[in-house]
Each structure stands twice: as structure tokens, then as C-alpha cells.
C-alpha positions as CSV (number, residue, x, y, z in Angstrom):
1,X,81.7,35.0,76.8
2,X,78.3,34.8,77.5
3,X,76.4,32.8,80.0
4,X,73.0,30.5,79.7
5,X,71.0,29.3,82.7
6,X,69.0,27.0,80.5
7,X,70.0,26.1,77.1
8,X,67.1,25.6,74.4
9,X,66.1,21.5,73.3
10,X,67.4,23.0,69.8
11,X,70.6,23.5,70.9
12,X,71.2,19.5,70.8
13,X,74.3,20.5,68.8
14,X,76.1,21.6,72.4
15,X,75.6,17.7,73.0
16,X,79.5,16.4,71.9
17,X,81.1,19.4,73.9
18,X,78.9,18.9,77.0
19,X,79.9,15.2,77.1
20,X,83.4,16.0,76.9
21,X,83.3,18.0,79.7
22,X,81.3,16.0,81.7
23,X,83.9,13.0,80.8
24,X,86.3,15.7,82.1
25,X,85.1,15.7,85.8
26,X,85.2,11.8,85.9
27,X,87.1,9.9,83.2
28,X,88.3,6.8,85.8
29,X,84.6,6.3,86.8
30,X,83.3,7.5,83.5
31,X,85.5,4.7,81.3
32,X,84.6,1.8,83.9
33,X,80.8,2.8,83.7
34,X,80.6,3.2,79.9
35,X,83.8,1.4,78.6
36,X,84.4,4.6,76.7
37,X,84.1,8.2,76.0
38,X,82.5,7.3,73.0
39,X,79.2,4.9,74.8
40,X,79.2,8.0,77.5
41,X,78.9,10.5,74.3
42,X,76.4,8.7,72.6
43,X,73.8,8.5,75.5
44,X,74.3,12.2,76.5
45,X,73.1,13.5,72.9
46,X,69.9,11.7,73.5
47,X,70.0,12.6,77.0
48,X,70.7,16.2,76.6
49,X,67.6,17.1,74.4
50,X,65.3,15.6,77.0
51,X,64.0,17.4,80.2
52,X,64.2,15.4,83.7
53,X,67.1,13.3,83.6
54,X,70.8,13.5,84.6
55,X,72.3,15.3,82.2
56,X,68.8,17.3,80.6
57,X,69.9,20.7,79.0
58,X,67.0,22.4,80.9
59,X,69.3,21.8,84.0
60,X,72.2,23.0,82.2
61,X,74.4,26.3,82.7
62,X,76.7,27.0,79.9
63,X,79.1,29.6,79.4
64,X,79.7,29.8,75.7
65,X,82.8,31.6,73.7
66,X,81.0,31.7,70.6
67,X,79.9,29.0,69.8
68,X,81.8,26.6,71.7
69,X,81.0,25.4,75.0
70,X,84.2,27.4,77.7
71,X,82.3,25.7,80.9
72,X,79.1,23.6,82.4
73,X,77.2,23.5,85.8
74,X,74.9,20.5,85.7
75,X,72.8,21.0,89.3
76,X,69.7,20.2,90.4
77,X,67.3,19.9,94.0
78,X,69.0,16.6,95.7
79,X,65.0,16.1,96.1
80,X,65.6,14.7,92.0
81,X,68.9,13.5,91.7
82,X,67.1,9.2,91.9
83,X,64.2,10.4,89.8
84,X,66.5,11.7,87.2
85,X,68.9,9.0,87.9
86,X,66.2,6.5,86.8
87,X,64.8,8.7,83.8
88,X,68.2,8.1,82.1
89,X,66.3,4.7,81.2
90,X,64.8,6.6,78.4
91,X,67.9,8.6,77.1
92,X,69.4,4.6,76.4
93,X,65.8,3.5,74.9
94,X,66.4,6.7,72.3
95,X,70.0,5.3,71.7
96,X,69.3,1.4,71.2
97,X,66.3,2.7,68.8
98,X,68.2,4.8,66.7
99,X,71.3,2.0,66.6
100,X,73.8,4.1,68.3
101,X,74.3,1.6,71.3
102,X,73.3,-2.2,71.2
103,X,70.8,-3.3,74.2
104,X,73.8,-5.8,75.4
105,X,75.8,-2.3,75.7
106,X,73.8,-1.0,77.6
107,X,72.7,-3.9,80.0
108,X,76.7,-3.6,80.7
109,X,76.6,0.0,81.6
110,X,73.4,-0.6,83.4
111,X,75.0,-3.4,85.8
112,X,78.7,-1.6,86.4
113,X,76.7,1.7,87.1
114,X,75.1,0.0,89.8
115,X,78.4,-1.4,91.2
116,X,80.0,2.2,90.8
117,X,76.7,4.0,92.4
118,X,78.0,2.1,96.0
119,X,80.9,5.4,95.2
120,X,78.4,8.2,96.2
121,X,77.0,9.1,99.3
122,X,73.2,9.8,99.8
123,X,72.2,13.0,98.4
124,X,69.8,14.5,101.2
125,X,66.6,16.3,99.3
126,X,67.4,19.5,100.5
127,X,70.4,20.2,99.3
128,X,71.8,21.5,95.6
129,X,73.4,19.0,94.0
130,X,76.3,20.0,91.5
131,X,76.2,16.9,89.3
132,X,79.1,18.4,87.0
133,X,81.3,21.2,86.6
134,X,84.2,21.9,84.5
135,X,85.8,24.3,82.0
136,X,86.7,23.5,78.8
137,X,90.8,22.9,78.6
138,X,91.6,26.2,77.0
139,X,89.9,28.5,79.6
140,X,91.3,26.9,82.7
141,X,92.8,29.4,85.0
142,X,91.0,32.2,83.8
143,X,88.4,31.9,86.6
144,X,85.7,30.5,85.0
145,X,85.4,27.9,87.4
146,X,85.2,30.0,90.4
147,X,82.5,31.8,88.3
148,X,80.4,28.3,87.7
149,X,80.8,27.5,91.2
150,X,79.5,30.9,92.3
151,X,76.8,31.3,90.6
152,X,75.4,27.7,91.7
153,X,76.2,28.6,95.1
154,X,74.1,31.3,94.3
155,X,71.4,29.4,92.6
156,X,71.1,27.1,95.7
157,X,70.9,30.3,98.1
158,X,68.1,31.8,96.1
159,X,66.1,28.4,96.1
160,X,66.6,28.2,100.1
161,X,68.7,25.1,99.8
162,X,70.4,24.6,103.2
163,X,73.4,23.5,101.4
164,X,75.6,22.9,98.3
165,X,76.5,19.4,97.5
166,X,79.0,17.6,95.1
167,X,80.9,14.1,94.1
168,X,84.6,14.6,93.2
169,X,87.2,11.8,92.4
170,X,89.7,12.0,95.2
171,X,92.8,12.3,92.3
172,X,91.0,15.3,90.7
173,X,93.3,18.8,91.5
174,X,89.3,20.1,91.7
175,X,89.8,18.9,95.3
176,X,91.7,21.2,95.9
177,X,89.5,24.2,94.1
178,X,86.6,23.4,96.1
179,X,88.6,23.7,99.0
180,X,90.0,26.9,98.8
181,X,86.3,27.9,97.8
182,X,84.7,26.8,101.2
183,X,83.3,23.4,100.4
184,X,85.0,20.3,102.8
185,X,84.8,16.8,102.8
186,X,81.3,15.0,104.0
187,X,82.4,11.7,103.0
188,X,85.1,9.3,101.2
189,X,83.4,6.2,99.9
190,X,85.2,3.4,97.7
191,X,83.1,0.5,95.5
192,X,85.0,-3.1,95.9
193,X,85.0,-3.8,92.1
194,X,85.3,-0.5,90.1
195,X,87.8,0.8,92.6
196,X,90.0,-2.5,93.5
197,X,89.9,-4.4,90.5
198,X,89.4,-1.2,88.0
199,X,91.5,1.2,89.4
200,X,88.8,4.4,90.1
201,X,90.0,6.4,93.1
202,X,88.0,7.0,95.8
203,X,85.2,9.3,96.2
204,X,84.7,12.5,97.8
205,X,81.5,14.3,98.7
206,X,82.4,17.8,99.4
207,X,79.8,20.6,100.6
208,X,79.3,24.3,101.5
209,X,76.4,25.4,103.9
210,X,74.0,28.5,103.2
């Protein structure tokens, strides 16, 4: 296997996988935002191509076994996680043009994300922020997680971040992973609608000072 801090805007073909995995880390929060894998899946290939947004493959590390897609660290200076929040606008522009999503789809996903953005904490500017992480099914265990999560750790180290921060659904077992590798709970937040009349489990910020 072979790792990629930053993935090429020709490499659009990693799109499907990435969203899979990103589904991965949230699929509760993910299927009340988007209403299905399939709406999330369709905004990250036009999101992915792009540079400054959420989910832009220039703030991308992949870990590839051949040419599939074993793992993903999605991170980025907390200084642009609203700035990239907002550019998503232009990933959902891309997809209403080219007639993958309708504009009433998105206005959807656009009013329950703000409902379900009540789940996560402020993200202080000087921290890393780990927007996603996950291993592809079939290499789970092997370590590759612990791997990811290292090198970010590294990654924020070397960009004199004071700290490492993430969002994890409280029913995830990745609770548990970043526990055991340092990180602890900064905050458990819950959204009235998404969480008591949509069934998403609470949320847990969890962080690691450098």
C-alpha cells in the first residue's frame, strides 16, 4: 500500500470510494443531512475535484491498495473549516447544473444541515481539524487507522497546531480508538430535531494536545 498526502484533481475517479468512506464515519448524521448515500455521493464527486471546500482532494490523504482506496484523512487548519464549510455552495451549484441533484434537493440538504451543524462544537482556528477518517471495510484491524491518525497527528505537529481536533458519533466503536490513542472528550452536544425526532446519536468532540 502506498500513501498520498494530496491526491491530483485527475484523480476524480477516487470520488465514489472517498464518499463511501466518508458515509462510513457518519451514516446516522449523513442519511438525515442528505436523505441518502446516494445525494451525499453525488455532491462529493463535484466536491472532490475542487480545491477549498470540505471534502477538496487537495486536503485529502489516501492510502491506496492498488487502485482502490484502503483509508482517508480529510484535515485541515480549524482557521478554514466555515470557509470551506461555505464553499460547499459551489460543489451543489456543479451538481444542480449537470442534473445530478434537483435545486429542491438541495435547499433540503441545505436547511437539515443547518439543524444538524447545532451537533458540533466550535472548531477553535488553531487547531487541526480531522474532518474524516476511516478505513475501507476489508483493512480494518490491520492498523491502518492508527497509521491515518498518526500521521495527522503528525501533520498538525509540524504545522505548530496546539492541538488535534475531531467530531465522532457517540455510537461509533471509533470512540473507543481514539481513546486508547490519547485523544478525550471536549464536548457532547445533541441537535433537538435530527437527534430526537431522527434518531442521530449524540456528538463527541474528542482532541489530543501537541
Amino acid at each position: 500500500m502506498t500513501a498520498h498526502q494530496s491526491v491530483p484533481a485527475s484523480s476524480d475517479r477516487y470520488a465514489d470510494q472517498v464518499s463511501e468512506l466518508v458515509f462510513a464515519t457518519g451514516p446516522e448524521s449523513y442519511d438525515y443531512i442528505f436523505g441518502s448515500k446516494t445525494l451525499l455521493s453525488r455532491v462529493i464527486n463535484k466536491a472532490w475535484p475542487m480545491t477549498g471546500n470540505m471534502y477538496a482532494h487537495d486536503v485529502a490523504s489516501l492510502v491506496m491498495d492498488g487502485d482502490k482506496v484502503a483509508g482517508i484523512e480529510i484535515g485541515y487548519a480549524g482557521a478554514e473549516f466555515y470557509d470551506r464549510r461555505d464553499a460547499m455552495s459551489a460543489a451543489s451549484i456543479e451538481a444542480i447544473k449537470a442534473g445530478d441533484v434537483t435545486m429542491e434537493e438541495m435547499q433540503g440538504v441545505a436547511e437539515r444541515a443547518d439543524k444538524a451543524s447545532y451537533l458540533n462544537a466550535w472548531v477553535p482556528p488553531d487547531v487541526y481539524y480531522v474532518l474524516a477518517l476511516a478505513s475501507a471495510e476489508s483493512h480494518r484491524g490491520t492498523g491502518l487507522g492508527k497509521h491515518l491518525l498518526a500521521s495527522a497527528i503528525d501533520k498538525a505537529r509540524a504545522g505548530g497546531f496546539r492541538a488535534l481536533h475531531l467530531d465522532v458519533m457517540s455510537n461509533n466503536p471509533a470512540v473507543g480508538f481514539y481513546t486508547s490513542m490519547g485523544l478525550t472528550c471536549l464536548a457532547e452536544t445533541i441537535a433537538p430535531e435530527p437527534c430526537r425526532d431522527h434518531g442521530v446519536p449524540m456528538e463527541m468532540r474528542m482532541g489530543i494536545t501537541l
